[in-house]
TILO-180045 format. One line per 2 residues: their letters; for each residue x, y, z of N, C-alpha, C. Coordinates in steps of 0.05 Angstrom, whole numbers, plus 5000, padded with zeros to 4 digits. Layout:
% residues N
a	X/Y/Z/X/Y/Z/X/Y/Z | ...
//
This chain:
% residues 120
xx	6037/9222/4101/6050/9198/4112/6031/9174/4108 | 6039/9146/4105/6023/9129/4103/6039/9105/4131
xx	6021/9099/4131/6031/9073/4161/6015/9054/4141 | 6040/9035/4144/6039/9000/4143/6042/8983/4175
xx	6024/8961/4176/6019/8950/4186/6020/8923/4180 | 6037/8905/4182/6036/8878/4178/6017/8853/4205
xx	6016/8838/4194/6007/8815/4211/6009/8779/4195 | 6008/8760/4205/6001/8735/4201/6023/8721/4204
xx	6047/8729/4214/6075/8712/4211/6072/8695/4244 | 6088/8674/4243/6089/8658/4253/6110/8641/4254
xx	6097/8616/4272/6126/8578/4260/6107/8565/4251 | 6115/8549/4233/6116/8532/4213/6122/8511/4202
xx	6116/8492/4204/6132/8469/4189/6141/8478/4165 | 6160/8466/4155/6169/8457/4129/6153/8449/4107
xx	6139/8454/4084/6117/8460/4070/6090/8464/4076 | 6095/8480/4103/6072/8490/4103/6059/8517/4093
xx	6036/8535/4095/6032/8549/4085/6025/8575/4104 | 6025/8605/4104/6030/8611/4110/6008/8640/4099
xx	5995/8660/4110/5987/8696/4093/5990/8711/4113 | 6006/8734/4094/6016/8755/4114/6000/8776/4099
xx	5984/8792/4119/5975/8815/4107/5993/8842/4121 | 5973/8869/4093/5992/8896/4106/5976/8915/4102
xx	5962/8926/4124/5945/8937/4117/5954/8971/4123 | 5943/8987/4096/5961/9014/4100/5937/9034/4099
xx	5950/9053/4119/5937/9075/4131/5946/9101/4129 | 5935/9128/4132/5945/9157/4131/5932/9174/4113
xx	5956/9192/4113/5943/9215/4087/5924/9196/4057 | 5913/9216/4055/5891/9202/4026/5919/9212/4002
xx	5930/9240/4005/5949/9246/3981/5971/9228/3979 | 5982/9222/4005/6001/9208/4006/5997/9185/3995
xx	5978/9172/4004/5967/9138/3993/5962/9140/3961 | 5948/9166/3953/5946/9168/3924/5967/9171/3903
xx	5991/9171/3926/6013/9169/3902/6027/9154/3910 | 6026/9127/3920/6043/9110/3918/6035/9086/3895
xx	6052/9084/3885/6057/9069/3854/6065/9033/3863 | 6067/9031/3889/6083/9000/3890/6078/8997/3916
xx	6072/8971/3921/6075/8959/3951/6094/8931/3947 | 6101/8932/3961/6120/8896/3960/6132/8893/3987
xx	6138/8862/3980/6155/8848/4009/6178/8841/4001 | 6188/8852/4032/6214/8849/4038/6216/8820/4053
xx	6245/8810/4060/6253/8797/4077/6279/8797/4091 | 6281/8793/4114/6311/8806/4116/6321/8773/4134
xx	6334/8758/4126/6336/8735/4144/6356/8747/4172 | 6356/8719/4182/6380/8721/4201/6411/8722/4195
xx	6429/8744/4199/6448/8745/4197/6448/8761/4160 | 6434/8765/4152/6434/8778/4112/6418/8796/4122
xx	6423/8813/4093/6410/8839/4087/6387/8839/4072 | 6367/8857/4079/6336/8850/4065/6336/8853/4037
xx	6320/8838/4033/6316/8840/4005/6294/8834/3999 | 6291/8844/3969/6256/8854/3956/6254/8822/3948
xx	6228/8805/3959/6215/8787/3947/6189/8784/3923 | 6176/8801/3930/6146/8814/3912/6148/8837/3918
xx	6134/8847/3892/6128/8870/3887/6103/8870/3873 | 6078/8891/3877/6059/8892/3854/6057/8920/3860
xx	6045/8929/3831/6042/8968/3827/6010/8966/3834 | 6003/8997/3826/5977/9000/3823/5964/8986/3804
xx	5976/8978/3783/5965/8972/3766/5957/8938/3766 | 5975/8925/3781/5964/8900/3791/5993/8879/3779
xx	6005/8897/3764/6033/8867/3755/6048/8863/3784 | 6059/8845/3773/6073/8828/3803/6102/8817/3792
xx	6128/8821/3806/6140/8806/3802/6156/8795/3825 | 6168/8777/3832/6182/8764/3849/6214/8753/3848
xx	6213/8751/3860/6248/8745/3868/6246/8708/3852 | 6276/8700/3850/6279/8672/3836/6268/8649/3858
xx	6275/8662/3884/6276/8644/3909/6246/8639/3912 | 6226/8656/3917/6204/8654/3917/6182/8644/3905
xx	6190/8646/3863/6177/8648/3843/6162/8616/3849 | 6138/8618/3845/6117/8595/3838/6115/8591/3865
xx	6121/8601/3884/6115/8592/3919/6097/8610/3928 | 6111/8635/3927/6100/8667/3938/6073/8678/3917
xx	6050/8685/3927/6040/8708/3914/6028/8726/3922 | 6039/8751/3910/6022/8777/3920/6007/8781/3913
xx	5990/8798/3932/5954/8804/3917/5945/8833/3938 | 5928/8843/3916/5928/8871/3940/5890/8865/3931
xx	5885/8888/3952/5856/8888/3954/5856/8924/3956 | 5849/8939/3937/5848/8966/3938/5825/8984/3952
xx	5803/8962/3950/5785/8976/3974/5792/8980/4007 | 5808/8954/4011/5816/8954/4034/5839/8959/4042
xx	5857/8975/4023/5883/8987/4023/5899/8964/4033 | 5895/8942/4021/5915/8918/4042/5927/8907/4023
xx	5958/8892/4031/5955/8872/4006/5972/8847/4020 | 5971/8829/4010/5972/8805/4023/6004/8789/4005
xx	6011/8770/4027/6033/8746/4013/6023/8727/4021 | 6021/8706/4007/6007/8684/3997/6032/8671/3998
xx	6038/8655/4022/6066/8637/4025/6060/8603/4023 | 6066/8579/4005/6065/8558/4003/6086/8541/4003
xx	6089/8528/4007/6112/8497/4003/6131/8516/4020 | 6132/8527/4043/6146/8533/4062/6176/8525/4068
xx	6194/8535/4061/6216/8521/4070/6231/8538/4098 | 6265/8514/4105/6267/8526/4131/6284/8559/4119
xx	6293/8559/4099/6305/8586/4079/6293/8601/4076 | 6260/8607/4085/6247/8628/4082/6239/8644/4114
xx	6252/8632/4132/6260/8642/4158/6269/8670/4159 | 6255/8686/4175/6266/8721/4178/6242/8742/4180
xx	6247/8759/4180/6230/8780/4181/6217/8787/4164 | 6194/8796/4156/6181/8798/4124/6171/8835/4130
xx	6175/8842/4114/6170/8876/4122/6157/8883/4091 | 6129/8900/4099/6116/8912/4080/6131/8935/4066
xx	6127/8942/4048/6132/8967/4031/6115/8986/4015 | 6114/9009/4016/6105/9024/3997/6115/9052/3982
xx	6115/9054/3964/6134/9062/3951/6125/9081/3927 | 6127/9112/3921/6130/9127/3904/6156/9136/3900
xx	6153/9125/3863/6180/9134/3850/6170/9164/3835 | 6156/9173/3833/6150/9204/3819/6161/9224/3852
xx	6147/9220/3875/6154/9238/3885/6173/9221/3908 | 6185/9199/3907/6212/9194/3930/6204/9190/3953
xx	6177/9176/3952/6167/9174/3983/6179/9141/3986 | 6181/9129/4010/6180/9098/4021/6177/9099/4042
xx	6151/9080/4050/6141/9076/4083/6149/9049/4082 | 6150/9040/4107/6161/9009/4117/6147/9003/4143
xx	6141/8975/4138/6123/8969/4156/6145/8965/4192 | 6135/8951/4206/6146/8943/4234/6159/8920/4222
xx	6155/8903/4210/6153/8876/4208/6149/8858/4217 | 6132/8831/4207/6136/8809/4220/6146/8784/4210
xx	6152/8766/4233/6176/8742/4242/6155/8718/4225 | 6175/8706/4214/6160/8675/4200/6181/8660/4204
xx	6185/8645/4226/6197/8613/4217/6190/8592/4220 | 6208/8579/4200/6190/8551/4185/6213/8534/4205
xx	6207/8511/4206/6226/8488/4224/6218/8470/4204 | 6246/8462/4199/6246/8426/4192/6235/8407/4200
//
């Protein structure tokens, strides 16, 4: 099993900036096979959806909504990886939930999540 752990969400103005970390814990096998961490978001009233993603290997990709705002970044010593939130808008309001994810053996852990809203 691996436990995620999020933190850094908050309110916000309207371009402001914003880092959410996720720091993941548990089995050493379990952690050694997960292939992907990424963020979610699930607003108010919609269904979550994948914003970033990066593998082990360090590529990254992101949703249209986010692209050039959001960046993900992991730190492998410290099993953590971070979102890098800028030019804040009030549309990026909701829940942000960590992920980790093996596609060889069908594992996915999910964090608690945490709350970010931005105000106009």
């Amino acid at each position: 099993q691996v436990r995620l752990v999020e933190s850094g969400g908050g309110l916000v103005r309207a371009g402001g900036s914003l880092r959410l970390s996720c720091v993941a814990s548990g089995s050493r096998v379990a952690f050694e096979r997960i292939d992907r961490m990424a963020w979610h978001r699930q607003a108010p009233g919609k269904e979550r959806e994948l914003i970033a993603t990066i593998t082990t290997a360090g590529a990254t990709s992101y949703a249209d909504s986010v692209k050039a705002r959001f960046a993900i970044s992991r730190d492998n010593a410290e099993g953590t990886i971070y979102l890098q939130m800028n030019n804040l808008k009030p549309e990026d309001t909701g829940d942000y939930y960590c992920f980790a994810g093996s596609e060889a053996f069908g594992a996915h852990y999910w964090g608690q999540g945490t709350q970010v809203t931005v105000s106009s």
